[in-house]
C-alpha positions in Angstrom: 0.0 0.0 0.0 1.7 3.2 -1.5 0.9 6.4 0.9 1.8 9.7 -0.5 2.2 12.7 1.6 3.1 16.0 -0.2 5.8 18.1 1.2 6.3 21.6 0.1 8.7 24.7 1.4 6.9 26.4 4.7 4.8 23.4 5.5 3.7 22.7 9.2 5.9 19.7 10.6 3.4 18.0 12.2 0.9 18.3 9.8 3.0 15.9 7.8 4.7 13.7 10.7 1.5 13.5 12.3 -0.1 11.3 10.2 3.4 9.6 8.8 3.9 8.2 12.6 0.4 6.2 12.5 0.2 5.5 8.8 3.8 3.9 8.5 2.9 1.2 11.1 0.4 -0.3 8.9 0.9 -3.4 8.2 2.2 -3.2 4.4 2.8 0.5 4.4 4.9 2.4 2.0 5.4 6.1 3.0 6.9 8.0 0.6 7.5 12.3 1.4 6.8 13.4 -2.7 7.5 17.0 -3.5 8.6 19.5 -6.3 11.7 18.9 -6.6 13.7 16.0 -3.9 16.1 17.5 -1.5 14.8 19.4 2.3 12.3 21.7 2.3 12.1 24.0 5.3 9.1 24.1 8.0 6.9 27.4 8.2 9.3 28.4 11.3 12.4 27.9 9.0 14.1 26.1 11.9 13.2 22.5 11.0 13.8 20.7 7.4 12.3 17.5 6.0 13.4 15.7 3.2 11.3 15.1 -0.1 12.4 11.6 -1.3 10.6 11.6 -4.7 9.5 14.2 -7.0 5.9 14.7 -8.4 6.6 13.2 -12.0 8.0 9.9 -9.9 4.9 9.4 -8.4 1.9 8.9 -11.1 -0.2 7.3 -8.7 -0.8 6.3 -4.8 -3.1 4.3 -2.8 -3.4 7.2 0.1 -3.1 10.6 -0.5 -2.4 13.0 2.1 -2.3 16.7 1.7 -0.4 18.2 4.9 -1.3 22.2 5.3 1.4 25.1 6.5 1.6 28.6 5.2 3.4 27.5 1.8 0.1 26.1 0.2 -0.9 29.7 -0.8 2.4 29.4 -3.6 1.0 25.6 -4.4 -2.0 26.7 -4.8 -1.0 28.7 -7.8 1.3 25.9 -9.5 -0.5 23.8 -11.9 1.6 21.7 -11.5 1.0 20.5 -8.5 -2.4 21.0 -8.8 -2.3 18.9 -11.8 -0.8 16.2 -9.7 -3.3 16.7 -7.0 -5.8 15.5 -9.5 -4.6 12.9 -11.1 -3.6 10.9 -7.7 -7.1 11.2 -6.1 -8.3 10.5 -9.5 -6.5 6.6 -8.7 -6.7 6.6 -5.0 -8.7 4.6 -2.2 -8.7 7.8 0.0 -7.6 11.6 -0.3 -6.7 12.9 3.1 -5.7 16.6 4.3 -4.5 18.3 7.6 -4.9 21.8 8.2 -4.6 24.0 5.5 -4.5 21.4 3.1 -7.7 20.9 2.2 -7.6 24.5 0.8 -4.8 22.7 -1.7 -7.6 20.7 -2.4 -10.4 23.1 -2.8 -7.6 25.0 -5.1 -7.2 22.0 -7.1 -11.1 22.0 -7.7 -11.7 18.5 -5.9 -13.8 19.4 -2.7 -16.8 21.2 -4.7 -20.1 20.5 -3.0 -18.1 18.1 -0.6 -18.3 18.2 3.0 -14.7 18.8 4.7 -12.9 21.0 7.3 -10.0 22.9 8.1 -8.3 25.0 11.0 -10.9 27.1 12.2 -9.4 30.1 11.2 -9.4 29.4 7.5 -12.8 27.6 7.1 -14.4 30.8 5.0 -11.2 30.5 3.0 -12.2 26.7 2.1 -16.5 27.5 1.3 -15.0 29.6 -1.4 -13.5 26.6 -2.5 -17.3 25.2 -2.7 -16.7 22.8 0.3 -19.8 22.3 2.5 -17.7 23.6 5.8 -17.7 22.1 9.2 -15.7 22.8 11.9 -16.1 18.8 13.2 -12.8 17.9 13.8 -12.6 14.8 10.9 -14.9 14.6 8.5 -15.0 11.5 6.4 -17.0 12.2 3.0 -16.6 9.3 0.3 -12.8 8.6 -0.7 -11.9 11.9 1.0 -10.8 12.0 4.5 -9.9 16.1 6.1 -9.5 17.2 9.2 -8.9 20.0 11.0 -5.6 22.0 12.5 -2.3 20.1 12.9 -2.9 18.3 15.4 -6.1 16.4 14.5 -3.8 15.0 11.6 -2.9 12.3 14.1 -7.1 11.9 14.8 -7.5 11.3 11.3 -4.4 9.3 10.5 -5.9 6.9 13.5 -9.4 7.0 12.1 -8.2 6.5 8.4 -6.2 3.3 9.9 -9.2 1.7 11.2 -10.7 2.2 8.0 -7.9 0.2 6.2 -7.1 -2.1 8.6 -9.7 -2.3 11.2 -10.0 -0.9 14.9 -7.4 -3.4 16.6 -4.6 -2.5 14.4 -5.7 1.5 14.8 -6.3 1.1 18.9 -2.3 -0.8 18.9 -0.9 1.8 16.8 -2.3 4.3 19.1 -1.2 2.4 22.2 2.2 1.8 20.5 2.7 5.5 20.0 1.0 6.5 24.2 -1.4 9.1 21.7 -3.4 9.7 25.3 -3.5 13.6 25.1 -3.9 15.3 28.2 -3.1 19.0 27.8 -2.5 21.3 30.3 -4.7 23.6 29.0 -8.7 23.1 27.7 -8.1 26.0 25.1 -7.6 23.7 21.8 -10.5 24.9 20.2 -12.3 28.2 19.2 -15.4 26.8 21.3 -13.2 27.1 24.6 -10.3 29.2 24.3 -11.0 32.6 25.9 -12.0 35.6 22.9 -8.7 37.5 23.9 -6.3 34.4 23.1 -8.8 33.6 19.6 -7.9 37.2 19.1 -4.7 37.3 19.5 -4.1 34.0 17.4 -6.3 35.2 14.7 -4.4 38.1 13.9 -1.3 36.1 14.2 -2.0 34.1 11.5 -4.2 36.7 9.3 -0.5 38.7 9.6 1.3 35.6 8.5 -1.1 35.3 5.5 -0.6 38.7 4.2 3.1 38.8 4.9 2.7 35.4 2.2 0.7 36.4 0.3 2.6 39.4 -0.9 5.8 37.4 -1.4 4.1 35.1 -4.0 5.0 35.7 -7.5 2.6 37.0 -9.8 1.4 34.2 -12.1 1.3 35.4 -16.0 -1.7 32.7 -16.4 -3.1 31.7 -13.2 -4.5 28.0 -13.1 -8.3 27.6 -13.0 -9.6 27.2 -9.7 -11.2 23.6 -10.9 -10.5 21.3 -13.6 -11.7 21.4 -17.1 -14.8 19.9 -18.0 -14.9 16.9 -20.2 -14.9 17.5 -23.6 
């Protein structure tokens, strides 16, 4: 079972190593990091690199699919070719899976119209202009797509997605194998609890970060359509 998670420059590190520490003790698993171009890629923070092992054109197709998020999928999400590739692996795959912000990849690469999925909260008007039917549940399994919501619910889904493929036992040892029994100090991991000042302050973190991005992406001469070109 081939699983191919994307890795990209400014990704979030657990978006993507998350999921890679459940999904690779699947019994059969391939894991394979697939990106532009192979070499190390850096994290959003710049401090941490990871290593892409293939590049897009090596990998024409996948069993799994997942799409990690990170503030680098705003310069993705104007590169058809990577958008290209998005397409043609879910096209062949059991399941498409995103964390984070990657489900906006997905909306950009036109495959989440009319499909229910999430996102981090903060970005979940970003992903209904994609034509998702947004929730802020914190998985949402729809068909062959699996997304969930910010970085750390990667490892919820990753759990949730090995159950699917290989039933609950293997998912409940992998979780025991790993000790995944969060118990943070703080109840403050969702909008729903955290206090308005510290959403606030987060919020205009990120919406900063955003912009900041967002004006160092090139200009595209032809930007790629936002879905993919109807049948002829």
């Amino acid at each position: 079972m081939r699983i191919a998670i994307l890795i990209f420059d400014r990704i979030t590190a657990l978006d993507a190593v998350g999921p890679y520490e459940v999904l690779a003790r699947l019994p059969g698993a391939e894991v394979i990091f697939v990106g532009k171009a192979t070499g190390v890629v850096r994290t959003d923070n710049r401090c941490l690199g990871l290593h892409v092992d293939r590049a897009l054109a090596d990998v024409p197709a996948a069993d799994i699919l997942v799409v990690p998020g990170g503030f680098g999928w705003r310069a993705l999400a104007e590169d058809p070719e990577v958008l290209a590739w998005l397409r043609q692996i879910h096209a062949g795959a059991r399941i498409t899976a995103s964390v984070c912000t990657g489900s906006l990849l997905l909306g950009s690469a036109g495959l989440l119209a009319g499909v229910p999925a999430t996102t981090h909260w903060n970005y979940l008007g970003e992903l209904a202009r994609h034509g998702a039917v947004t929730t802020n549940a914190r998985i949402v399994e729809h068909g062959t797509f699996i997304t969930c919501a910010g970085v750390s619910a990667g490892i919820d889904m990753a759990l949730a997605l090995a159950a699917r493929l290989a039933g609950e036992d293997v998912a409940r040892a992998i979780q025991l194998g790993i000790e995944y029994d969060p118990a943070p100090p703080f109840d403050a991991g969702s909008p729903t609890k955290a206090p308005p000042h510290i959403i606030d302050a987060v919020r205009a973190r990120l919406d900063a970060r955003d912009a900041r991005e967002s004006r160092e992406l090139p200009i595209a001469a032809n930007p790629p359509p936002s879905s993919p070109p109807a049948n002829p």
